[in-house]
VOGUKE-175758 format. One record per residue: residue number from 1; residue in one letter; x, y, z of N, C-alpha, C in turn. Coordinates in nm, 2 decimals, padded with zeros to 4 digits. Layout:
BEGIN
- NUM A X Y Z X Y Z X Y Z
...
REM end
This chain:
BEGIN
- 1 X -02.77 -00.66 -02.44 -02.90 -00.73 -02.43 -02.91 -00.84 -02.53
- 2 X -02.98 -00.94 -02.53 -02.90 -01.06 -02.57 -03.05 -01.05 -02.69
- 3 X -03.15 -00.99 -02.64 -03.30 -01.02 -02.75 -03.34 -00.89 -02.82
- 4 X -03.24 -00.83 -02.80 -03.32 -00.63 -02.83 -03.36 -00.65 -02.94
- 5 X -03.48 -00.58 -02.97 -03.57 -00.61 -03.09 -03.48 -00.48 -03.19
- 6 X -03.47 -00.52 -03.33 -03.38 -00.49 -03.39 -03.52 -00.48 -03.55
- 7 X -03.48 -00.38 -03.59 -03.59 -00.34 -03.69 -03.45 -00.39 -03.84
- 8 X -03.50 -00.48 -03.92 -03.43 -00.48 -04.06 -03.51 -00.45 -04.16
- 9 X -03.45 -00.35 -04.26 -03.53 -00.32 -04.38 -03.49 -00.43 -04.49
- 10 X -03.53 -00.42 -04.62 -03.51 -00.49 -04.71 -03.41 -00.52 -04.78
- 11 X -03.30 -00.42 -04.74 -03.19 -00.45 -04.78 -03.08 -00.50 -04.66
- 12 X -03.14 -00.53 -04.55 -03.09 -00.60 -04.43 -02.99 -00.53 -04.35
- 13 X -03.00 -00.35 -04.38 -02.97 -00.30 -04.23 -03.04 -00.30 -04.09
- 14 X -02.99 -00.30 -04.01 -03.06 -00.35 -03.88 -03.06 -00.21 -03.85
- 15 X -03.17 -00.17 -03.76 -03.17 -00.05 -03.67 -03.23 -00.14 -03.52
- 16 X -03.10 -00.14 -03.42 -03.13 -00.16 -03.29 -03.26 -00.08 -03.22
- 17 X -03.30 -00.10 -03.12 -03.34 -00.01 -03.06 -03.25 00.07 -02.98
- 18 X -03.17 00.10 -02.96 -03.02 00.16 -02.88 -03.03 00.27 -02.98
- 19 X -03.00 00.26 -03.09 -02.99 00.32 -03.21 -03.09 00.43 -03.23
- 20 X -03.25 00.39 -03.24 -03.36 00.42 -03.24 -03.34 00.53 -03.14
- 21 X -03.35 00.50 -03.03 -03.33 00.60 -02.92 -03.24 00.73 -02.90
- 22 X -03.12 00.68 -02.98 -03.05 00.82 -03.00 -03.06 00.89 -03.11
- 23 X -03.11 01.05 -03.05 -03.20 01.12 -03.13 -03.07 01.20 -03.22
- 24 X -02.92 01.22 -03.24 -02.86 01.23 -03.31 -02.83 01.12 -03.43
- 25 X -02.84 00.98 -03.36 -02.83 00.89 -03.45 -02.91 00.90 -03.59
- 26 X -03.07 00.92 -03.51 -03.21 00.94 -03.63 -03.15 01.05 -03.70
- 27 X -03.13 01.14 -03.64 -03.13 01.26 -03.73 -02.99 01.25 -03.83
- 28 X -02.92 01.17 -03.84 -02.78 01.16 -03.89 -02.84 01.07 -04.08
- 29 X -02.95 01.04 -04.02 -02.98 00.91 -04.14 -02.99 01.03 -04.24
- 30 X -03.01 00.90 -04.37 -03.06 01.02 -04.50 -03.20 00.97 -04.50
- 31 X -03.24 01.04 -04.63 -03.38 01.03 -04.61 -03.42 00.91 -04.65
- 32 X -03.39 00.89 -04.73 -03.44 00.74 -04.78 -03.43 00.63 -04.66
- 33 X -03.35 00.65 -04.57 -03.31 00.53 -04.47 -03.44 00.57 -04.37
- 34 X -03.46 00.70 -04.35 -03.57 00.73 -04.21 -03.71 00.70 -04.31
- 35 X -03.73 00.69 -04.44 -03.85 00.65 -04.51 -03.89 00.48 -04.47
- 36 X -03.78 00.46 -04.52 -03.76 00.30 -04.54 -03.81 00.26 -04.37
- 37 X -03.73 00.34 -04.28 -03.73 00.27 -04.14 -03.90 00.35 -04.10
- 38 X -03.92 00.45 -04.14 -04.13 00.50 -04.10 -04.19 00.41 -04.17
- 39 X -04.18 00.35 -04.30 -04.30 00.25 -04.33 -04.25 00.13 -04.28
- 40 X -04.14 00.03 -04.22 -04.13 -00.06 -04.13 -04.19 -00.05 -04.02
- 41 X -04.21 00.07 -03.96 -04.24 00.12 -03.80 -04.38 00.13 -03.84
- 42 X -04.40 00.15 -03.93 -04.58 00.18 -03.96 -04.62 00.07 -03.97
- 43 X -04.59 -00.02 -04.00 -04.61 -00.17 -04.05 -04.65 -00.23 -03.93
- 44 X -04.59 -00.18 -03.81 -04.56 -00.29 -03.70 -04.68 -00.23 -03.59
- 45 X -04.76 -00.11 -03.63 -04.85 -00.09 -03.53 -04.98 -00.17 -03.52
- 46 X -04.99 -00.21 -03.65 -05.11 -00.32 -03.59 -05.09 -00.44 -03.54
- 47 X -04.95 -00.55 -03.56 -04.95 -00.60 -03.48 -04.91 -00.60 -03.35
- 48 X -04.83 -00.49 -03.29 -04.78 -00.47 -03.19 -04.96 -00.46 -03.09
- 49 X -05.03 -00.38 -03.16 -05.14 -00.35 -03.07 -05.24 -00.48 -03.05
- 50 X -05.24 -00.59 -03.15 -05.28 -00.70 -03.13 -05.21 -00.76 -02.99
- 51 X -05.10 -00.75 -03.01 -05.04 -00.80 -02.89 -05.05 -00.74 -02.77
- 52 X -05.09 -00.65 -02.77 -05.07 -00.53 -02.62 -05.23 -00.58 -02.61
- 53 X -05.34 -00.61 -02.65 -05.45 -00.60 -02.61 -05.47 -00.78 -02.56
- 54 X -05.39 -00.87 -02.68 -05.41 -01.01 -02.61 -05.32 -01.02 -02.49
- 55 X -05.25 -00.91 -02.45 -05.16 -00.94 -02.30 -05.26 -00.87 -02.19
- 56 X -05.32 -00.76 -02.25 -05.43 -00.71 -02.12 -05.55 -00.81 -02.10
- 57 X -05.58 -00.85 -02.22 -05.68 -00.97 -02.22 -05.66 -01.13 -02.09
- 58 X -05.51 -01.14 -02.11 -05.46 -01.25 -02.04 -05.46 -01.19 -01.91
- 59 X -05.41 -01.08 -01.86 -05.39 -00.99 -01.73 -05.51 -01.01 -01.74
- 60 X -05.66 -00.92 -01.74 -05.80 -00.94 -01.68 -05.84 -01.03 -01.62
- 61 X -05.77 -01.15 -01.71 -05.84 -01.29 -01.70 -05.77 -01.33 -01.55
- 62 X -05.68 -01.26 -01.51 -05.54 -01.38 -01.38 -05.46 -01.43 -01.45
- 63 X -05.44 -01.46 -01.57 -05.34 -01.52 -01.60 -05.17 -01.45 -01.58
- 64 X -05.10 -01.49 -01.52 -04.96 -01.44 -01.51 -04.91 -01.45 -01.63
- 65 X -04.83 -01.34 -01.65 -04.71 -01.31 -01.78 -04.62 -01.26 -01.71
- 66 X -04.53 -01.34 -01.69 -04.36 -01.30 -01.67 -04.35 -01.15 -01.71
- 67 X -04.31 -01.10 -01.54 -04.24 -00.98 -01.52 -04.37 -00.84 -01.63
- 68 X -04.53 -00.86 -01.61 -04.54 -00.75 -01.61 -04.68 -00.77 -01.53
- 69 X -04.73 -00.70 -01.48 -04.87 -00.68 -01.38 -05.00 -00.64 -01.45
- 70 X -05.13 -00.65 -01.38 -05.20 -00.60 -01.43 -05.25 -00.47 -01.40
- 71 X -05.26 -00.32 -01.54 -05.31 -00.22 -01.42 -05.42 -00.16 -01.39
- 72 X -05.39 -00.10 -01.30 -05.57 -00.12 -01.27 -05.64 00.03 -01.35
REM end
């Protein structure tokens, strides 16, 4: 996948999403790395929701966004 959103912490290890998803992977980390990677992930819910609500906002309206629908 050429764009996979890729989580870096401060010391600039990446956690893919590929990574994210396998649940031996998570569980392999130490603790400090699953710390470091929950307050990045906690970080990112307010803007992610900003964004999920200005895309429903554009859907209500008619406006097309590439490859997702509006639902009802």
């Amino acid at each position: 996948m050429a764009n996979e959103v890729t989580v870096i912490n401060e010391w600039g290890e990446a956690y893919t999403l590929d990574m994210l998803r396998d649940k031996k992977t998570v569980e392999n980390m130490s603790a400090e790395a699953l710390h470091d990677l929950a307050y990045a992930i906690k970080s990112l819910k307010a803007p992610m929701k900003n964004v999920e609500e200005a895309v429903k906002s554009k859907l209500d309206e008619g406006i097309e966004i590439k490859g997702m629908l509006r639902s009802q």
